[in-house]
LOZA-619137 format. One record per residue (C-alpha): residue number from 1; z negated, x negated, y negated; residue in three letters. Coordinates in steps of 0.1 Angstrom, whole numbers, m for minus. Each point is the difference from the previous one (the first is absolute). Example, Ala and Ser with C-alpha at 12.3 -4.5 7.8 and 13.67 -1.06 7.14 Angstrom:
<pts>
> seq/Z/X/Y/type
> 1/m78/m123/45/ALA
> 2/7/m14/m34/SER
</pts>
This chain:
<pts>
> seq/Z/X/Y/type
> 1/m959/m901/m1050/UNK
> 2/m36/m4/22/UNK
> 3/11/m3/37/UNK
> 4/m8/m32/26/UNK
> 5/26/m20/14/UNK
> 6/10/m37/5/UNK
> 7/m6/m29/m30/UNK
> 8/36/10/m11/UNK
> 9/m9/35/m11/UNK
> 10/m17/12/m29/UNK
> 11/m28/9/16/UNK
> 12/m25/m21/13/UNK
> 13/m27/8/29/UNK
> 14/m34/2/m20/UNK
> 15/m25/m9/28/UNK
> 16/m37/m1/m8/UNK
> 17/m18/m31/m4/UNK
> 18/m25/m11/28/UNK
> 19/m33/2/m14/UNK
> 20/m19/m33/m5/UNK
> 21/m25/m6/28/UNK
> 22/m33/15/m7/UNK
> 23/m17/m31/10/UNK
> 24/17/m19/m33/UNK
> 25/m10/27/m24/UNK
> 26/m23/m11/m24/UNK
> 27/m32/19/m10/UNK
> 28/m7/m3/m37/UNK
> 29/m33/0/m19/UNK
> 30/m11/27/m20/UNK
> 31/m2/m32/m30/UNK
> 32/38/2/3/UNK
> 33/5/31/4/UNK
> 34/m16/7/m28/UNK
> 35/12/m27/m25/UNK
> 36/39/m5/14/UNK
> 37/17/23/m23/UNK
> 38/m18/m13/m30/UNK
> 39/6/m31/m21/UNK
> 40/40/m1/0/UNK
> 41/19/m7/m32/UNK
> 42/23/25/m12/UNK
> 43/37/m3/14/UNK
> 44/25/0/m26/UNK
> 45/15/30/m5/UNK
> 46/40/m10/m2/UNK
> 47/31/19/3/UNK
> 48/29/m26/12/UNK
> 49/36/3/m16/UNK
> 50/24/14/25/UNK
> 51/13/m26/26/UNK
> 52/35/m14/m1/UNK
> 53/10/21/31/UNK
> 54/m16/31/m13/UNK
> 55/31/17/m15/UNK
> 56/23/m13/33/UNK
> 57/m22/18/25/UNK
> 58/m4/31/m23/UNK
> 59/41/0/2/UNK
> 60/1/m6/38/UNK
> 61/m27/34/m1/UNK
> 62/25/23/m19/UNK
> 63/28/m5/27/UNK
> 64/m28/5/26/UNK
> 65/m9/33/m14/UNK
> 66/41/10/m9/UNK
> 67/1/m6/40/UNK
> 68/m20/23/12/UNK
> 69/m10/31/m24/UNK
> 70/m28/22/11/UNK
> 71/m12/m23/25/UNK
> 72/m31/m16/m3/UNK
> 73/m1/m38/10/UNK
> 74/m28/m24/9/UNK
> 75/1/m35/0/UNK
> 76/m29/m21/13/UNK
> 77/m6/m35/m5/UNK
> 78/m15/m4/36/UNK
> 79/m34/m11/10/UNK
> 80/m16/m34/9/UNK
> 81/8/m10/32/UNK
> 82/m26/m14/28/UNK
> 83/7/m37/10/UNK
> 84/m28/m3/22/UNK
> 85/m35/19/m2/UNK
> 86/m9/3/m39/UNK
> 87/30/m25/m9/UNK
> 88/26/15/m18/UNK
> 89/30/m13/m10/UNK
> 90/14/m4/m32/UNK
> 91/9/34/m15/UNK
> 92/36/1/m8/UNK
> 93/8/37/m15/UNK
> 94/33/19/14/UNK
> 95/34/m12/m14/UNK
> 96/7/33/m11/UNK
> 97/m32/9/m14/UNK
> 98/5/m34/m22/UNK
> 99/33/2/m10/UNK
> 100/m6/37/m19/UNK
> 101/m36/m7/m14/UNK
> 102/9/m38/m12/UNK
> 103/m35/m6/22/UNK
> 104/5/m32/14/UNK
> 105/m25/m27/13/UNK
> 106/m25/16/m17/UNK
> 107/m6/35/14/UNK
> 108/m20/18/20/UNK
> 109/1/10/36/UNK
> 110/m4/37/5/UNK
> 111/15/6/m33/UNK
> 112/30/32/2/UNK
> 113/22/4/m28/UNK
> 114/12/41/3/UNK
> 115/26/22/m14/UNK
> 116/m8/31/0/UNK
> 117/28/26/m10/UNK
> 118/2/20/m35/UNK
> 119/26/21/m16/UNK
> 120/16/m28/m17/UNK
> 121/m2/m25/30/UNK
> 122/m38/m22/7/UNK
> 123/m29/m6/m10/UNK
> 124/m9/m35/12/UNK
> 125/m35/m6/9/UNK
> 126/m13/m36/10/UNK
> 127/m33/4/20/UNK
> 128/m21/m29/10/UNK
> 129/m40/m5/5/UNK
> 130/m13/m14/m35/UNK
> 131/m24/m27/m3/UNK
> 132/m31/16/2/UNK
> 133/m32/m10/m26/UNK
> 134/m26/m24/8/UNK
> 135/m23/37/2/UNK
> 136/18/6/36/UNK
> 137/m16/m19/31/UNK
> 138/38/m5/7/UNK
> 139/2/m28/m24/UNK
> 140/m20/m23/21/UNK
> 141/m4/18/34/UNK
> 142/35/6/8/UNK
> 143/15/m36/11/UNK
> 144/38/20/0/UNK
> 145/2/8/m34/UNK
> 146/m33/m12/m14/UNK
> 147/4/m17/m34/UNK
> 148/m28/m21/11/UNK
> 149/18/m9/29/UNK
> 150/37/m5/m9/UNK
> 151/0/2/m39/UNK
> 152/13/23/m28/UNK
> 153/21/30/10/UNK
> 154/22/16/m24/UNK
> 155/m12/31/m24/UNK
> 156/24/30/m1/UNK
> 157/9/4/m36/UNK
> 158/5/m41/2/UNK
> 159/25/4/26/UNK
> 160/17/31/m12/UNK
> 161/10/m19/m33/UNK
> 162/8/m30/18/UNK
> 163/24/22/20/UNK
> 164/8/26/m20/UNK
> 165/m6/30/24/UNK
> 166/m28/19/1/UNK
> 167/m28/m5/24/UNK
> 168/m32/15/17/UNK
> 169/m25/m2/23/UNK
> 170/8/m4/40/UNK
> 171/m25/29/7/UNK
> 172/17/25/m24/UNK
> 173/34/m8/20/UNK
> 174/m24/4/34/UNK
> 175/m13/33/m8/UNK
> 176/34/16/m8/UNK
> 177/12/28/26/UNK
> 178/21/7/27/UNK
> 179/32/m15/12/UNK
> 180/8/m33/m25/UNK
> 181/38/m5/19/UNK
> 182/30/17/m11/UNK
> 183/30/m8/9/UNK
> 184/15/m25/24/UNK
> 185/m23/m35/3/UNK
> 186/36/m21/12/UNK
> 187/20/12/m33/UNK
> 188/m29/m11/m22/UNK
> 189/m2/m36/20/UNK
> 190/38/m1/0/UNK
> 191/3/5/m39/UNK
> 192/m28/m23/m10/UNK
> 193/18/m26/23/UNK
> 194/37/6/m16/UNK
> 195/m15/2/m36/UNK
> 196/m8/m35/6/UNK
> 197/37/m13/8/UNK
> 198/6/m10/m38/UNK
> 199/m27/m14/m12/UNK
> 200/m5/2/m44/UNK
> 201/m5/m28/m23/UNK
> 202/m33/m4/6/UNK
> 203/4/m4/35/UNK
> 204/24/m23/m2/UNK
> 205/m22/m23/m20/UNK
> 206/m24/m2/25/UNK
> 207/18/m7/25/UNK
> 208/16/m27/m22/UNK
> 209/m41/m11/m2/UNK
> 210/m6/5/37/UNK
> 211/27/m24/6/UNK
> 212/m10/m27/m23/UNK
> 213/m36/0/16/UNK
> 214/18/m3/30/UNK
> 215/19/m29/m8/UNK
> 216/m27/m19/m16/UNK
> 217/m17/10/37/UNK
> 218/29/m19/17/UNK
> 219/m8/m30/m25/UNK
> 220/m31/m1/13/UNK
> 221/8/m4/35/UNK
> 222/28/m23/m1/UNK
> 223/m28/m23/m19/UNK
> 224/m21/2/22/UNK
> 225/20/m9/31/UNK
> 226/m18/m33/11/UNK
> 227/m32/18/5/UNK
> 228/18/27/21/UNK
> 229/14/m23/19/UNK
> 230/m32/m18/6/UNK
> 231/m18/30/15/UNK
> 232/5/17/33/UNK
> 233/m1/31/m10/UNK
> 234/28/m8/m29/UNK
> 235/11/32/0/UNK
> 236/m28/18/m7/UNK
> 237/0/m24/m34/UNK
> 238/20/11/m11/UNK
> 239/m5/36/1/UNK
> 240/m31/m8/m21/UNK
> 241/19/m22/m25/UNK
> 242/18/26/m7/UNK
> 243/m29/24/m1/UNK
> 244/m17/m13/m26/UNK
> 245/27/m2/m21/UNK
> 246/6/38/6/UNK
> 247/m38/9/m4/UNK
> 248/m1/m25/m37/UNK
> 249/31/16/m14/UNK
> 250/3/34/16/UNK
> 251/m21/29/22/UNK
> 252/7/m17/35/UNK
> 253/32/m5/18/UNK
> 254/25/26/7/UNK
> 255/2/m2/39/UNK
> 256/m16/m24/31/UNK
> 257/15/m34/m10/UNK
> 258/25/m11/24/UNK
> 259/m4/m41/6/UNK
> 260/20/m6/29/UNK
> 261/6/m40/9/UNK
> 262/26/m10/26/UNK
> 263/7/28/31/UNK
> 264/m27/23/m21/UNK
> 265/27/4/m26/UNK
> 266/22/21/28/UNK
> 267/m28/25/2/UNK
> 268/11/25/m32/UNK
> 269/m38/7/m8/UNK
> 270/m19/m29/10/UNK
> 271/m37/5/m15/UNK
> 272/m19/m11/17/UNK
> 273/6/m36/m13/UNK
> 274/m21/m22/25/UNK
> 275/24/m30/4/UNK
> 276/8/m29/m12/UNK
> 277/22/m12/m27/UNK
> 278/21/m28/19/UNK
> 279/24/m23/m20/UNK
> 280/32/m3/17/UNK
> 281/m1/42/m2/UNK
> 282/8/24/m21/UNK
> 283/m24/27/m19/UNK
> 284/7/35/m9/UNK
> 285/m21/15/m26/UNK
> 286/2/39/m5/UNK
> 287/m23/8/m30/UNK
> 288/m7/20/m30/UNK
> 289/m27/8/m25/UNK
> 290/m11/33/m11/UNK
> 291/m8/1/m33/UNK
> 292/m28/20/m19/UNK
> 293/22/28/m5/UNK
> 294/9/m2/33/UNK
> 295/34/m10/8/UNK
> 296/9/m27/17/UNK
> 297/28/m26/11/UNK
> 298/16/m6/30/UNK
> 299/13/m37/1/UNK
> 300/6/m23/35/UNK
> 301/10/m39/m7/UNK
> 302/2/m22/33/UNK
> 303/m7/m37/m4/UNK
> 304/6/m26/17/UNK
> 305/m34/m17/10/UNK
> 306/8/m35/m2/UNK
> 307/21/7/m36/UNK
> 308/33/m5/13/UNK
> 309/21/21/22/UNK
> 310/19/m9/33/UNK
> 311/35/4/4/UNK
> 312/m5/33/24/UNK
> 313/m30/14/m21/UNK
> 314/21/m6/m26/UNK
> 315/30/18/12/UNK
> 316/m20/27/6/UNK
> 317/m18/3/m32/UNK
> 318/38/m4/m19/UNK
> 319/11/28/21/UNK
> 320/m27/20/m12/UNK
> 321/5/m6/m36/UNK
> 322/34/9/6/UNK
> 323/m9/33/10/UNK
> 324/m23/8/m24/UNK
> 325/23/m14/m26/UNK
> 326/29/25/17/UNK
> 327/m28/27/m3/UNK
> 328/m7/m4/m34/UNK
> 329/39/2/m8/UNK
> 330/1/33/15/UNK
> 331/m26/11/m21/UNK
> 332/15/24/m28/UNK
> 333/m10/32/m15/UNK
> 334/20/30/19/UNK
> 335/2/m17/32/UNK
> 336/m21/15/31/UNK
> 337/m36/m23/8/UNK
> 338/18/m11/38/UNK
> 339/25/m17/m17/UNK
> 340/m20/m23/m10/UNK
> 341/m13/m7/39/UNK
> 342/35/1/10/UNK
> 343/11/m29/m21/UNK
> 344/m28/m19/15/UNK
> 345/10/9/37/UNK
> 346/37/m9/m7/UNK
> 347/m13/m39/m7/UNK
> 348/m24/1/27/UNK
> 349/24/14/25/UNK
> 350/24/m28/m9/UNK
> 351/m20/m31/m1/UNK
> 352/m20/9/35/UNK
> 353/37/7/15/UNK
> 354/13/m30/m17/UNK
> 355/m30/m23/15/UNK
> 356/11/14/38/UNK
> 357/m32/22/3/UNK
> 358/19/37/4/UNK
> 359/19/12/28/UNK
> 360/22/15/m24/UNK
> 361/19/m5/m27/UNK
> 362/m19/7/m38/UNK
> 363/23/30/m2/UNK
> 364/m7/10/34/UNK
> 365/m37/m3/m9/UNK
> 366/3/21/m31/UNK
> 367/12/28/14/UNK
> 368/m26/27/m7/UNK
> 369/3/18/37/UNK
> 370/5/m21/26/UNK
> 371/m10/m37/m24/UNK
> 372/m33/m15/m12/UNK
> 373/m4/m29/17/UNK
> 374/m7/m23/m25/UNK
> 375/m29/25/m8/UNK
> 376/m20/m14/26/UNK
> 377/m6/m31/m22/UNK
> 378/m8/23/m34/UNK
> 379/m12/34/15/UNK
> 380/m17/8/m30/UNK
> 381/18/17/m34/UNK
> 382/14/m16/m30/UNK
> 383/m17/22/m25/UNK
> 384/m29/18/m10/UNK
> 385/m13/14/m34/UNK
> 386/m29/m15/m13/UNK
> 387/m25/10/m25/UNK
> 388/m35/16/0/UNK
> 389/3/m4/39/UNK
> 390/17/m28/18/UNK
> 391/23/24/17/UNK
> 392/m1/26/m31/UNK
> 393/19/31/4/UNK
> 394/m5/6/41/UNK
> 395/m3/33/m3/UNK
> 396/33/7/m14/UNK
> 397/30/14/16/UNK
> 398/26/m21/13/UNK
> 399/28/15/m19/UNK
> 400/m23/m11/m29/UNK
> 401/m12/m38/15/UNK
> 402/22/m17/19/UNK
> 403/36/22/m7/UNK
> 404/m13/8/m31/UNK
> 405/17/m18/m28/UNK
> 406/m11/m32/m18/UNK
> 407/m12/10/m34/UNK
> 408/m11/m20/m37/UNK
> 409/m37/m3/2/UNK
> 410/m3/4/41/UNK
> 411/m20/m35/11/UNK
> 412/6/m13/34/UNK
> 413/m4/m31/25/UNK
> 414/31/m15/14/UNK
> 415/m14/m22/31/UNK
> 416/27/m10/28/UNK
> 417/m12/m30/25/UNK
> 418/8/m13/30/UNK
> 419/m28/m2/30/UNK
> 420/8/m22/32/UNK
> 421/m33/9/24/UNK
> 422/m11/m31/18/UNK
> 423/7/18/34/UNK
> 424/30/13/m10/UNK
> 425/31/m18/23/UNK
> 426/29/15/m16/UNK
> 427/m3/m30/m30/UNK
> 428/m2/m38/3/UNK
> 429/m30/m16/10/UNK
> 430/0/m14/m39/UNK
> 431/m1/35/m17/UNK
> 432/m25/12/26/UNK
> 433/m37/6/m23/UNK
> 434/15/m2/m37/UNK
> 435/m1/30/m18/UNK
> 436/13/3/m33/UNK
> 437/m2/31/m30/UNK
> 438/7/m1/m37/UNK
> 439/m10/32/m18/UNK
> 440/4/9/m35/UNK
> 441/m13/27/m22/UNK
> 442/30/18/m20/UNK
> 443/5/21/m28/UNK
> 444/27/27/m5/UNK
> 445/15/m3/m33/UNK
> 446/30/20/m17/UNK
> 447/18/m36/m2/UNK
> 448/m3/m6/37/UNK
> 449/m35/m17/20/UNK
> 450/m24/m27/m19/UNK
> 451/m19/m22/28/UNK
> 452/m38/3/m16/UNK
> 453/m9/m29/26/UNK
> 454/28/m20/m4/UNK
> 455/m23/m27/m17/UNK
> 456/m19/m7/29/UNK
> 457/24/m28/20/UNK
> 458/24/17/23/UNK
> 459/31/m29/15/UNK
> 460/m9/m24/20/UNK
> 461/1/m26/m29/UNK
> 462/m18/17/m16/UNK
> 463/m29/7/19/UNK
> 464/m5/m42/13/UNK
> 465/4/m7/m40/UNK
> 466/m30/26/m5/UNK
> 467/m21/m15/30/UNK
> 468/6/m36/m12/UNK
> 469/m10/10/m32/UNK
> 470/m29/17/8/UNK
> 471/m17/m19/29/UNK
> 472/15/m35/m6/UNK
> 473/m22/m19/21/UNK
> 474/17/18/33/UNK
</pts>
C-alpha cells in the first residue's frame, strides 16, 4: 500500500535525485555517438530455474492477498538514498518488499511488487525499470543506472522465472490511473510484520547460515586481538575485522557494529568505536552479518582484553550467564515472549541485591508497580525477534510480540547484562566502567528452544580457553 511514512513502514519517501552538476557533464563526440551502440557481442539469452525462496515468498503472497480481498496493495522496494552529493549509499530493498518477492541483495531500487484485486483474489504484478539496450543513451549517459556505469541489470522475463511472479516494466505501473491505495496503509504494515513471527524452513536455514558467518566473524577477531590492542583506535579494528568477514561470506553486516572497550561497554549502542582496546578491560562485541538473502544474526560476546577475567568482571559476566541461562529455561512453546525477560530480571534482581547495590530487597525490586530498581543497571529488554531485520516484527501488536505466545519456528535473541556507568556512585568503585552482555540467537522448536549460537564460547572458561587458543602470544 503506496503511502510515506518512517523507515518502519512500507512505504518509503521517493525523493528525486539531485542532478549531477552541469559543469561535470561530459560532451561526447559525434565519433562516439555514432559508433557506441555498435560492436557488442550478443548477451546470452538465459532463463534461470526458479530460486530456492521462490515457492516461500509465493506462499507468504497467498496469505497477503486472503488478508485483504478487493484491496489493491503496493509494495515498493524504496529508492537509493543520498549520502552526500551524488554518493549514495548502498541500496538495501524494503524488508517487506524482500520477504514476498524472494528479491534479496540483488534487486532493484524503485522496483514495486502490486496486487491488484480480481474476482478470485490478485493478480500480482512485479514492476521494475529493465536494463535498457546498448541502443539507449541511458546505457552510458546515466551514471544511476547506467550499465556502463554500475554493470548488468536484470532483464524482466530473467527475473520473473527466477521469482516466479510475473513482471513488467516500471513505466507501465507509472502510467496506471487514479487512486493506487485501498484500504488502510497500518493493517497492511501490521500484517506483513506479524506474518513474519514464525519464520519457515527456509528461513530458519538462513539464519542458521547467518549465524555461522557470524561466528567465524567472532573467530576472526579474537585472533586478531594483539593488533587491536596495539592500535589506538582498537576499537574501530575491530569493527573492520569483523567487516570483512561479513562482506567475504555475506551482503554486509546486519546493524552498526557495536565494539565497546572498558566504560564504552555501559553505552547500549556504542558505534562510534574510536577507543582503544586496553588489556586489563573488558570488550563487548554486538554483531551480526547479513547474509545474501538478507537475514542476519544478532550475537554479543564480551572478552576480557588481557585473556583472563578478574574476580569482579568475572562475577559479573557469571551473573550474566546465569541470566541468560535462566532465560533460555523459560523458553517453551505456549508460554508468553516476557516470560522469557522475566526470568532474566529475577537473576538480575537477586545478584545486584545480593552484592548490596539495591535499596531494596530482590523481591521488593521485582515488584512490577512500585519495583525496578535493579533496572537501572539493565534498562534494556531481554528479547527481541530476529530475522530479515535485526529487530524483525516491530510493527506488530503487542498482544502478538511481547504477550504473544512463544511458538515452534519463532527466532529470537535472549541478551540480559549488567552495565555499571563509570559515574555511576550507587556501585563500588571496582564495578564502576565494566559493562558486560551475552546474547544469543534462539530457535523455537516443538521440543522446547535450540541455542543456534551456542558454539560460539559463552562461560567464562570458556571464553579465556577460546582467547588462549586463538591469540596465544597475549
Amino acid at each position: 500500500m503506496s503511502t510515506t511514512g518512517d523507515s518502519d513502514t512500507i512505504a518509503q519517501h521517493e525523493a528525486e535525485r539531485p542532478s549531477t552538476s552541469t559543469n561535470r557533464r561530459q560532451n561526447y563526440g559525434q565519433g562516439f555517438l555514432d559508433t557506441i551502440s555498435e560492436g557488442w557481442a550478443e548477451r546470452p539469452d538465459t532463463t534461470p530455474p526458479p530460486r530456492d525462496q521462490a515457492a516461500y515468498a509465493a506462499a507468504r503472497r497467498a496469505r497477503v492477498s486472503a488478508a485483504f480481498p478487493g484491496q489493491r496493495l503496493v509494495i515498493p522496494a524504496g529508492e537509493l538514498k543520498q549520502r552526500s552529493n551524488d554518493t549514495d549509499y548502498p541500496f538495501r530493498a524494503h524488508s517487506a518488499f524482500s520477504h514476498l518477492t524472494g528479491w534479496a541483495s540483488d534487486s532493484e531500487p524503485g522496483a514495486v511488487l502490486v496486487f491488484d484485486p480480481t474476482e478470485s483474489g490478485h493478480e500480482i504484478t512485479l514492476y521494475f525499470r529493465e536494463r535498457a539496450d546498448r541502443t539507449t543513451a541511458e546505457f552510458y549517459s546515466n551514471a544511476a543506472i547506467g550499465e556502463f556505469w554500475i554493470g548488468p541489470r536484470p532483464a524482466l522475463a530473467g527475473v520473473a522465472a527466477d521469482l516466479g511472479v510475473a513482471t513488467a516494466h516500471i513505466d507501465a505501473f507509472a502510467s496506471a490511473d487514479g487512486d493506487l491505495v485501498v484500504g488502510d496503509d497500518a493493517d497492511l504494515t501490521r500484517f506483513v510484520s506479524e506474518l513474519r513471527l514464525v519464520k519457515d524452513d527456509w528461513e530458519i536455514a538462513q539464519m542458521r547460515l547467518a549465524v555461522d558467518v557470524t561466528a567465524n566473524g567472532f573467530d576472526d577477531i579474537v585472533a586478531d586481538l594483539p593488533r587491536i590492542i596495539e592500535h589506538p583506535r582498537g576499537e574501530r579494528l575491530v569493527e573492520g575485522v569483523f567487516h570483512q568477514r561479513a562482506r567475504s561470506d555475506g551482503n554486509t553486516v546486519g546493524y552498526d557494529t557495536i565494539a565497546a572497550s572498558g566504560p564504552h561497554a555501559c553505552y547500549l549502542h556504542w558505534t562510534r568505536n574510536d577507543g582503544a582496546v586496553v588489556p586489563g578491560d573488558l570488550i563487548l562485541i554486538d554483531a551480526g552479518v547479513e547474509i545474501d538473502s538478507l537475514y542476519t544474526a544478532d550475537i554479543t560476546r564480551t572478552l576480557p582484553v588481557s585473556g583472563r577475567f578478574t574476580d569482579i568482571q568475572r562475577r559479573i559476566y557469571e551473573t550474566v550467564r546465569e541470566a541468560a541461562d535462566a532465560a533460555f529455561a523459560a523458553a517453551r512453546p505456549g508460554v508468553t515472549f516476557k516470560s522469557v525477560h522475566e526470568a532474566a530480571m529475577t537473576v538480575i534482581a537477586a545478584r545486584t541485591a545480593e552484592w548490596g547495590l539495591l535499596p531494596v530487597s530482590a523481591e521488593e525490586a521485582l515488584d512490577a508497580d512500585r519495583g525496578g530498581h535493579h533496572r537501572r543497571y539493565m534498562v534494556h529488554g531481554t528479547s527481541h525477534h530476529l530475522g530479515i531485520d535485526v529487530h524483525d516484527c516491530a510493527q506488530a501488536r503487542r498482544e502478538m510480540y511481547y504477550d504473544g505466545i512463544l511458538e515452534p519456528g519463532m527466532v529470537f535473541t535472549i541478551e540480559p547484562g549488567l552495565y555499571f556507568q563509570i559515574d555511576d556512585v550507587t556501585v563500588p568503585e571496582e564495578y564502576r566502567g565494566i559493562g558486560v552482555r551475552i546474547e544469543d540467537d534462539v530457535l523455537m522448536t516443538a521440543e522446547g528452544p535450540v541455542n543456534l549460537s551456542a558454539g560460539i564460547p559463552r562461560t567464562a572458561d570458556e571464553v579465556e580457553a577460546w582467547i588462549a587458543r586463538l591469540a596465544p602470544t597475549r
